[in-house]
SEDRENTOR-138276 format. One line per 8 residues: number of its first residue (from 1); their letters; for each residue x, y, z of C-alpha. Coordinates in Angstrom, 2 decimals, m for minus. Layout:
<pts>
NUM) a) X Y Z; ...
</pts>
This chain:
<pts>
1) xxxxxxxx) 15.35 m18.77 m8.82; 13.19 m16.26 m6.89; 12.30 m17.55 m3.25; 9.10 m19.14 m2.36; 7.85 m16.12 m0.68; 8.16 m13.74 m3.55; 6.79 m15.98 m6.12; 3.80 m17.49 m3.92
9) xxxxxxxx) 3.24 m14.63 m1.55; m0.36 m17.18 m0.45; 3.03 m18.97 1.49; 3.26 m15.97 3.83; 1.42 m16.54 7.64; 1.75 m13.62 10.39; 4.38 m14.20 12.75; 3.01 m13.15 15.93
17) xxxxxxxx) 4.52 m10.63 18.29; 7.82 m11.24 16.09; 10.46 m8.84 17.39; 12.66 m6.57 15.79; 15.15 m8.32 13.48; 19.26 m7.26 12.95; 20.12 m6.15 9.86; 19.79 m8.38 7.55
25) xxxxxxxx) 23.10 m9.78 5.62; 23.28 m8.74 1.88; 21.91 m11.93 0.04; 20.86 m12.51 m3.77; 17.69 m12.11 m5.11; 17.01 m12.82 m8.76; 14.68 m11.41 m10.86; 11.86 m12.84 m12.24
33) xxxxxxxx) 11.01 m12.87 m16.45; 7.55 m11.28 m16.86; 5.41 m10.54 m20.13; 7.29 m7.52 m21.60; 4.16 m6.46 m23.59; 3.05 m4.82 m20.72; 5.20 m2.06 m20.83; 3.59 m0.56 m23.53
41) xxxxxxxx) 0.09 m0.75 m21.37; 0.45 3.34 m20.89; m1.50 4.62 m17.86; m4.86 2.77 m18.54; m7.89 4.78 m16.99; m11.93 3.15 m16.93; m11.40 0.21 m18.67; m14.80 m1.44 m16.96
49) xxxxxxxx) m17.29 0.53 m15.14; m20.02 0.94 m12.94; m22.54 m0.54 m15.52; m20.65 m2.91 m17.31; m18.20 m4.38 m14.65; m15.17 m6.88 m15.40; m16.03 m10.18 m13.73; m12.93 m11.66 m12.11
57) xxxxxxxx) m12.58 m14.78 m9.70; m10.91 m15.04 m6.59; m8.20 m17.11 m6.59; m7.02 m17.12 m3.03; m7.76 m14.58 0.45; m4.88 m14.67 2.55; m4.88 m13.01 6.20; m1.88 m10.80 6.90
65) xxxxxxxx) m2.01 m9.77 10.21; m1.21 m11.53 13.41; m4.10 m11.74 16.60; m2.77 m8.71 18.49; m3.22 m6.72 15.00; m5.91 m3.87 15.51; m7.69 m4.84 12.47; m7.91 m7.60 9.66
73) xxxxxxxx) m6.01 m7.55 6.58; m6.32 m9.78 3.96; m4.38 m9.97 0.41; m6.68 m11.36 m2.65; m5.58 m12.46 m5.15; m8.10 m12.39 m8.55; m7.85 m13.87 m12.00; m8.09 m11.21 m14.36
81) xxxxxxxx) m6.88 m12.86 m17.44; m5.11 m9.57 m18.18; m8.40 m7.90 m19.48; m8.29 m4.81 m17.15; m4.35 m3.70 m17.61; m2.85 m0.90 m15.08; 0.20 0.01 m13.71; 1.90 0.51 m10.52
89) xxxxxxxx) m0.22 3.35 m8.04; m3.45 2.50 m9.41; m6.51 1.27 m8.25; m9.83 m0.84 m9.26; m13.36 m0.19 m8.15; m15.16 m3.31 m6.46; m19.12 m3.72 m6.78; m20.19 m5.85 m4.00
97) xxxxxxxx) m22.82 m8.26 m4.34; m26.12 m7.71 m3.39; m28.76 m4.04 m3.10; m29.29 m1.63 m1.01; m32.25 1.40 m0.76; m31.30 4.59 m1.79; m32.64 8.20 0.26; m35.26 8.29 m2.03
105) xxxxxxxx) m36.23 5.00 m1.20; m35.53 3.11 m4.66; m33.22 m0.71 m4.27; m30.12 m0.19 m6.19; m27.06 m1.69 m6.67; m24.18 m1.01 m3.60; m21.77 1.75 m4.93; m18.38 1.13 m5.86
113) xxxxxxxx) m15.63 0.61 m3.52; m12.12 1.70 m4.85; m9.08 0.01 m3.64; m5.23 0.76 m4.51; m4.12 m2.38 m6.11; m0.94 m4.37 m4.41; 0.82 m5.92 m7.30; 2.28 m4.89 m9.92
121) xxxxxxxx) 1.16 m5.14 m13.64; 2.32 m8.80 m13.76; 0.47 m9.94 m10.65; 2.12 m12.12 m7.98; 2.51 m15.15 m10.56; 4.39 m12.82 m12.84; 2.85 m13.53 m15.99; m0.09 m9.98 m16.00
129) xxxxxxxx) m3.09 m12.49 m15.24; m3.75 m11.88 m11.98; m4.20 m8.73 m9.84; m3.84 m8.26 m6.16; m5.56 m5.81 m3.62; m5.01 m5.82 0.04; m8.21 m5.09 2.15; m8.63 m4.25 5.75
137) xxxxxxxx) m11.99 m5.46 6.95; m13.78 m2.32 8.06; m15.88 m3.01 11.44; m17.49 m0.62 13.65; m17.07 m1.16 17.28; m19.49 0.94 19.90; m16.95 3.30 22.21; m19.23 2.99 24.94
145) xxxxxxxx) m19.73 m0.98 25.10; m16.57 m1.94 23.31; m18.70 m4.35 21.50; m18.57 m5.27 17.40; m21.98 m4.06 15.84; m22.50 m6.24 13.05; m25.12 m4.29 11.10; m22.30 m1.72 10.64
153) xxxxxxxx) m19.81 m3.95 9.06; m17.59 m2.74 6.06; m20.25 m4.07 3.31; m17.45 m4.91 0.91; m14.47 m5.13 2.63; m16.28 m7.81 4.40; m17.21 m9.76 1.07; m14.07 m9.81 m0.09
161) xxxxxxxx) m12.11 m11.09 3.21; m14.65 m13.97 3.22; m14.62 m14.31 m0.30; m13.84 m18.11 m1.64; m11.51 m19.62 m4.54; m13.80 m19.76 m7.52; m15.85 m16.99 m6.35; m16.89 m13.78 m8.68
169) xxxxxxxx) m16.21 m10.66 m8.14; m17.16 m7.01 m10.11; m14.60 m4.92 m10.84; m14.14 m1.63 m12.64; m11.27 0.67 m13.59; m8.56 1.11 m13.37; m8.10 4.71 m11.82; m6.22 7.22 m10.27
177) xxxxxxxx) m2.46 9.01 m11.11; m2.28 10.52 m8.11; 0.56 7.74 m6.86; 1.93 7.02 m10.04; 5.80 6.63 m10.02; 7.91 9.66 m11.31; 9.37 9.11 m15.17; 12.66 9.55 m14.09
185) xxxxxxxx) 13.60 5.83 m12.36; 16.81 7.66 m10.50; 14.24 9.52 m8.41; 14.37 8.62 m4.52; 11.13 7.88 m3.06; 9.78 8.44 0.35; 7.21 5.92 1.22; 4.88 6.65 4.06
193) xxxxxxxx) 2.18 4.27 5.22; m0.07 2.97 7.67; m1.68 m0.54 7.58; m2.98 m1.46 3.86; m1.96 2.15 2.73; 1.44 m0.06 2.17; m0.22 m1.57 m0.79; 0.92 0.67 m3.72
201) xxxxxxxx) 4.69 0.84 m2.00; 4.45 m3.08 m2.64; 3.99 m2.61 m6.33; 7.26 m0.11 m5.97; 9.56 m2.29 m4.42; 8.43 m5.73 m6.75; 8.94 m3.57 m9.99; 12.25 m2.11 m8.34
209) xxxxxxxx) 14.08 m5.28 m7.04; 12.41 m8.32 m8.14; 11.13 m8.09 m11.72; 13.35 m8.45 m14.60; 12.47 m5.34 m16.82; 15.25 m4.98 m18.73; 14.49 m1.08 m19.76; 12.74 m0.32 m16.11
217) xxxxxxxx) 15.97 0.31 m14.19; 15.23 2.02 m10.46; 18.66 3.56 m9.39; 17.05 5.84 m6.27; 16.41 4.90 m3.19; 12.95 3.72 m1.63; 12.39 4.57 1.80; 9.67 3.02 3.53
225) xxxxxxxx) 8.11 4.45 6.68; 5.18 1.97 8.17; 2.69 2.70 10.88; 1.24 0.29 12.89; m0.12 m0.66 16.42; 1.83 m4.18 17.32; 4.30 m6.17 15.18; 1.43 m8.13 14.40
233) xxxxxxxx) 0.48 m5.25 11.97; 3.42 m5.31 10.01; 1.99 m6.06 6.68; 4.49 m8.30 3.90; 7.08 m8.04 6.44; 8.65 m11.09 5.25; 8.70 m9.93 1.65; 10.30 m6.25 3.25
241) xxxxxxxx) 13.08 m8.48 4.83; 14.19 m10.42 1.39; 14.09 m7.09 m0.77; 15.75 m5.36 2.09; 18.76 m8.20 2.68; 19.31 m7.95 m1.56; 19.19 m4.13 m1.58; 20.44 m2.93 1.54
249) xxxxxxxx) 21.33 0.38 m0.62; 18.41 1.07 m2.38; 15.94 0.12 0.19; 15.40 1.33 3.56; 12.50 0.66 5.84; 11.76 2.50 9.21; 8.34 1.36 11.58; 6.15 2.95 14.28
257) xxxxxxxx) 4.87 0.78 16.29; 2.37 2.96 18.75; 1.61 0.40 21.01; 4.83 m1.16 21.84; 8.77 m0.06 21.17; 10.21 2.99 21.98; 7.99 6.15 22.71; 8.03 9.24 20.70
265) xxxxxxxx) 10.69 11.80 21.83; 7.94 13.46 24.44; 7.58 10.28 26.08; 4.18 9.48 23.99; 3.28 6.75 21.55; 5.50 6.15 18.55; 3.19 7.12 15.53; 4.13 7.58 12.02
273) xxxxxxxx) 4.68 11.10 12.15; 7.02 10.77 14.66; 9.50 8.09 12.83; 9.20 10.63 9.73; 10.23 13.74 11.90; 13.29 11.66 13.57; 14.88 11.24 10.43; 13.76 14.76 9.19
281) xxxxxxxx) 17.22 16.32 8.37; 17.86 13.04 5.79; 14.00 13.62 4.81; 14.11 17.66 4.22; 17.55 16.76 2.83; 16.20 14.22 m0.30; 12.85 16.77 m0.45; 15.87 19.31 m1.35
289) xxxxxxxx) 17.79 17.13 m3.84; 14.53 16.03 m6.06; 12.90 13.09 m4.01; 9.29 12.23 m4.10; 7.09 11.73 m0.49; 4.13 9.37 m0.84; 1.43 9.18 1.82; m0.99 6.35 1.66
297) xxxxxxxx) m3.37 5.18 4.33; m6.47 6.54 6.77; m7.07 10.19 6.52; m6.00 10.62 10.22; m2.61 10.17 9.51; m2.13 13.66 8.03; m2.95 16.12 10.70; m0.45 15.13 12.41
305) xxxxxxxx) 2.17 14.34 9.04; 1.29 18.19 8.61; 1.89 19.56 12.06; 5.38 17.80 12.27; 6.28 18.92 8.76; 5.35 22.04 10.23; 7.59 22.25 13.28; 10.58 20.84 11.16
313) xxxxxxxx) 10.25 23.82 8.81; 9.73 26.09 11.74; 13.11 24.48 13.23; 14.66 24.77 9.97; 13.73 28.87 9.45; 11.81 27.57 6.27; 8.36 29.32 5.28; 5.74 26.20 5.15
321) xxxxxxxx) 3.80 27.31 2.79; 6.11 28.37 0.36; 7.83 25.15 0.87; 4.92 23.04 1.22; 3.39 24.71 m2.16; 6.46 24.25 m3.90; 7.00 20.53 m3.49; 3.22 20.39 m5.26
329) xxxxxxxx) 4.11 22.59 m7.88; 7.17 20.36 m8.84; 4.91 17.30 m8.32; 6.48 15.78 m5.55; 3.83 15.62 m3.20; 1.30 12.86 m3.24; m1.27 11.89 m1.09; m4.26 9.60 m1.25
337) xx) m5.45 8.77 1.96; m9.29 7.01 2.83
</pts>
């Protein structure tokens, strides 16, 4: 039987300030029996849009970070009934409720929102009638008075972190192949995120290690680098932990915590790049060999994702560009970033 956790992720609270755990011990995790019939789904693009939406319900908000997080993050869950199919590294569009006046001065409906869905095809319940995203809630704070302005709020990401049980929501899609999983289920995977960038690496690692899809078979490895200010911003940490402890050899998972833990290897803040580029010979290594890097998260990740991957090369006597332009030619590159 699959634990608690995995089955009713709505069971997970934030475990403040929680330090670094030992290895895990290798423990059993059984798979869970989902719908087969949605393997033959294909890669399902605009199902529902802009002008005829899907309406879902919420079924539950959930707050994942802890209170010295640097931002909100909430997983919601919404009953779909299995009407607007997708598959893993996909997203849907959200309409939220409500007008707003164009330049030219005309009231019109807000514009969609797209966000990169956190389940997989068969939900967290398993059985493809549900769908998960997981939403920071998008504030603007002033840098000079350090104060919240609340006219600036994220419009939607604030609807849906307040959103109740019961409660509709407009969705379109699905879209997107940029961060679709190779066909070959041998390939290793790099996963690189920073706080709810981590949500299509979650739809990786259910598909890979706890559903039971008897001709899905992931024999790689998935490496998971996660960026984040405190502990309090590690996002489904508890879930990592399980699917780590059961596949010790097929999962890996590496975090940067910039604001507390070890500093950077010029004495600076730990940041994503910098766990990446500590591990490159093992990263350049798999990049060699076939592997596939992901990057998923805010846009001001990558300068400095490029400049390390930059300096490695330049360490290495490689030519960046022809290196760089290769991996995209082959396809293993892939970056969506907001």
């Amino acid at each position: 039987m699959v634990s608690s956790l995995l089955a009713y992720p709505d069971l997970q609270r934030p475990c403040p300030s929680k330090a670094a755990s030992a290895a895990p011990a290798k423990v059993d995790l059984q798979r869970v029996k989902v719908p087969l019939e949605l393997e033959e789904v294909g890669v399902p693009l605009n199902t529902y849009g802009g002008k005829d939406p899907l309406i879902a319900k919420v079924v539950s908000v959930k707050t994942l970070t802890g209170p010295r997080a640097s931002g909100e993050v909430c997983h919601i869950t919404l009953q779909t009934d299995g009407r607007i199919p997708f598959v893993e590294g996909q997203s849907y569009g959200i309409i939220p409720p409500g007008t707003t006046v164009n330049s030219k001065g005309k009231e019109v409906p807000h514009k969609t929102r797209l966000y990169t869905i956190a389940s997989t095809r068969y939900g967290d319940n398993f059985d493809g009638k549900t769908a998960s995203l997981c939403v920071r809630r998008a504030r603007y704070v002033d840098p000079e008075t350090q104060q919240e302005d609340p006219a600036k709020k994220g419009i939607c990401s604030t609807f849906l972190c307040d959103a109740k049980p019961g409660q509709e929501v407009m969705m379109t899609g699905p879209t997107g192949k940029i961060l679709l999983l190779p066909q070959d289920p041998s390939t290793n995977l790099i996963l690189v995120a920073t706080g709810s960038g981590i949500a299509p690496y979650r739809t990786f690692w259910r598909r890979f290690f706890i559903e039971d899809v008897p001709n899905y078979k992931f024999t790689g490895l998935a490496w998971l680098f996660m960026g984040a200010a405190h502990s309090d911003g590690k996002l489904y940490d508890d879930e990592i932990q399980e699917v780590l402890a059961a596949h010790p050899q097929q999962f890996r998972v590496d975090y940067a915590l910039s604001r507390e833990g070890p500093k950077n290897k010029r004495g600076g803040k730990l940041y994503i790049q910098d766990k990446v580029e500590e591990h490159a010979d093992e990263v350049f290594d798999l990049l060699d060999k076939g592997a596939h890097i992901y990057f998923c998260g805010l846009k001001g990740m990558m300068p400095g994702i490029f400049e390390m991957l930059k300096g490695v090369c330049a360490q290495k006597e490689l030519g960046y560009d022809t290196w760089y332009e290769g991996l995209k030619e082959r396809g293993q590159f892939h970056i969506e970033v907001y």
